[in-house]
KEKE-3310 file (N, C-alpha, C; in steps of 0.2 Angstrom, whole numbers, plus 5000, padded with zeros to 4 digits):
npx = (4948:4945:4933:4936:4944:4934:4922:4932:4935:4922:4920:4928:4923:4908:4914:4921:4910:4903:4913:4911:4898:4898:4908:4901:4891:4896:4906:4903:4894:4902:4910:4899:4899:4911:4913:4900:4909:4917:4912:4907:4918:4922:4912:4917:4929:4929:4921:4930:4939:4934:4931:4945:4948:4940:4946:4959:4955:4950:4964:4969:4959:4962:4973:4981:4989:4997:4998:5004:5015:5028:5031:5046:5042:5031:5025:5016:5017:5014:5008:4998:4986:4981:4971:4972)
npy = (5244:5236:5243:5256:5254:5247:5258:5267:5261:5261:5273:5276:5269:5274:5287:5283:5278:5290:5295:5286:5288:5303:5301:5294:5301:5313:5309:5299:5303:5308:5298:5290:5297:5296:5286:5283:5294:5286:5274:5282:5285:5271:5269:5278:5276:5265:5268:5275:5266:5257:5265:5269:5256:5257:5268:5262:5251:5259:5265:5254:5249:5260:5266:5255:5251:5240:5232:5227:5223:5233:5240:5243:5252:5261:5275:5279:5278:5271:5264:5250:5252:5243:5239:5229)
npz = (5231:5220:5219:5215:5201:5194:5194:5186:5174:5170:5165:5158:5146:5145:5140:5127:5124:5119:5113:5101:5095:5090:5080:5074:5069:5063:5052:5047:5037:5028:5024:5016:5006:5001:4995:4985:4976:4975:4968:4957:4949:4945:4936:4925:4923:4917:4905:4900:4897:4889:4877:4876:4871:4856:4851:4848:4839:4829:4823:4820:4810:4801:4800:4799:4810:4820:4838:4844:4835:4827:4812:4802:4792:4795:4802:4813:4829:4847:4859:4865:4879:4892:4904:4917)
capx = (4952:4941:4930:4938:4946:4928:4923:4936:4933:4915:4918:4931:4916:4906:4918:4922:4904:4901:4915:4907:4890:4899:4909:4896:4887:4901:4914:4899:4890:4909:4911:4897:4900:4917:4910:4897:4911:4921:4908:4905:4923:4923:4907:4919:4934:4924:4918:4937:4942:4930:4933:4954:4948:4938:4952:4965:4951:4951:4969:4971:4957:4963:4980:4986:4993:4996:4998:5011:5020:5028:5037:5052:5040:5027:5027:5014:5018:5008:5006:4993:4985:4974:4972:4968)
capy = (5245:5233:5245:5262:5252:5246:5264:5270:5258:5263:5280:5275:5264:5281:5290:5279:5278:5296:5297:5283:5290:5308:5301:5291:5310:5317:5307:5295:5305:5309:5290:5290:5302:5292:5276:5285:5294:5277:5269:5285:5283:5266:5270:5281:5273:5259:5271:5277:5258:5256:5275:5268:5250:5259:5271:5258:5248:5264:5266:5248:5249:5266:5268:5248:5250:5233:5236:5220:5224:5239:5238:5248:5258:5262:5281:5281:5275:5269:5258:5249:5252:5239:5238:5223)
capz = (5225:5213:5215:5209:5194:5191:5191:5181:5168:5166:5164:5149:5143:5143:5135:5122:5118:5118:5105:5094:5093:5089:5075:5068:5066:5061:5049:5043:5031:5024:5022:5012:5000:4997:4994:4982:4972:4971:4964:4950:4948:4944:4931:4923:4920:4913:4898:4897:4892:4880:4872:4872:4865:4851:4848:4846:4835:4823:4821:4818:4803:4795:4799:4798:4817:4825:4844:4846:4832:4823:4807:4800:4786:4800:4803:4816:4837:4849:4864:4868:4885:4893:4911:4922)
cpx = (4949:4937:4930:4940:4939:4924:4925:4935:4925:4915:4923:4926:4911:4910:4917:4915:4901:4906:4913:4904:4891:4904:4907:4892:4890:4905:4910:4896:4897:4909:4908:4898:4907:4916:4904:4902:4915:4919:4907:4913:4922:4917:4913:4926:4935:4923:4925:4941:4939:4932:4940:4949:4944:4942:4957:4960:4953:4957:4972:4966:4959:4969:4984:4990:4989:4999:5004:5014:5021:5032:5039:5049:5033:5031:5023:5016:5013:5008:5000:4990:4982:4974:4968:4962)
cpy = (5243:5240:5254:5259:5250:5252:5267:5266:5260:5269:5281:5270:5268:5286:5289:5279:5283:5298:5291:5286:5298:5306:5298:5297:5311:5316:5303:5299:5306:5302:5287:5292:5297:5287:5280:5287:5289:5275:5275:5283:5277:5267:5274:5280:5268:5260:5272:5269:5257:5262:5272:5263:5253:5264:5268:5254:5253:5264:5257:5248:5254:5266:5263:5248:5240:5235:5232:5220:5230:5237:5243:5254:5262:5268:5280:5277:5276:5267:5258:5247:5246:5235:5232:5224)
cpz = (5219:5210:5212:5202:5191:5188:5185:5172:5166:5165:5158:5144:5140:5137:5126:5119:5114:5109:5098:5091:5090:5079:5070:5063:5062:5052:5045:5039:5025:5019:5016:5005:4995:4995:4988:4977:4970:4965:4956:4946:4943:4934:4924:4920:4914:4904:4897:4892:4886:4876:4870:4868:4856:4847:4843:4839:4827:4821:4820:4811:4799:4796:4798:4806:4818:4830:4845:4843:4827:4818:4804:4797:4792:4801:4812:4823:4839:4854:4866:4877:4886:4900:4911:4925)
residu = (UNK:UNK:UNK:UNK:UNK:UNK:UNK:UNK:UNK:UNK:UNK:UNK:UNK:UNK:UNK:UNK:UNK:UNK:UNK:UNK:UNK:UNK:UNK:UNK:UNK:UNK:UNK:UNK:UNK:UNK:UNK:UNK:UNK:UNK:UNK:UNK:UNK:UNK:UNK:UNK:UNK:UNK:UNK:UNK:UNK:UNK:UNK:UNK:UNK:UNK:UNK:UNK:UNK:UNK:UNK:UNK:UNK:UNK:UNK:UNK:UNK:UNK:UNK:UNK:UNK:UNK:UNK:UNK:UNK:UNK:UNK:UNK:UNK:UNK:UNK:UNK:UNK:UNK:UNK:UNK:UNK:UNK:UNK:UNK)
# end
């Protein structure tokens, strides 16, 4: 009896490795790619912050916008973004 469950179990041992070393093939160069576009992502978003921070910059030098406070004669709206 030990030794059919001994068996059994190495042929689920087999198996299982068979399907690692297929998904490694397989799913891993994907994996890659996502971790590559992440990281562009991140690069991208980065220039997006800066591009609002210099935005808001402009419209506080030429328009008088303040981001924290709006007063009554103020035409222009606004909210300021600014992610964590």
């Amino acid at each position: 009896m030990l030794r059919t469950q001994k068996k059994d179990l190495e042929i689920r041992v087999a198996a299982s490795k068979e399907w690692a070393t297929r998904y490694d093939l397989e799913v891993g160069p994907f994996a890659q790619k996502y971790n590559d576009m992440t990281k562009d992502i991140g690069v991208i978003y980065a220039k997006a912050k800066e591009g609002h921070s210099r935005g808001i910059g402009l419209l506080e030098s030429e328009f008088g916008y303040h981001p924290a406070f709006k007063r009554p004669m103020d035409t222009f709206t606004s909210t300021a973004f600014r992610p964590k």
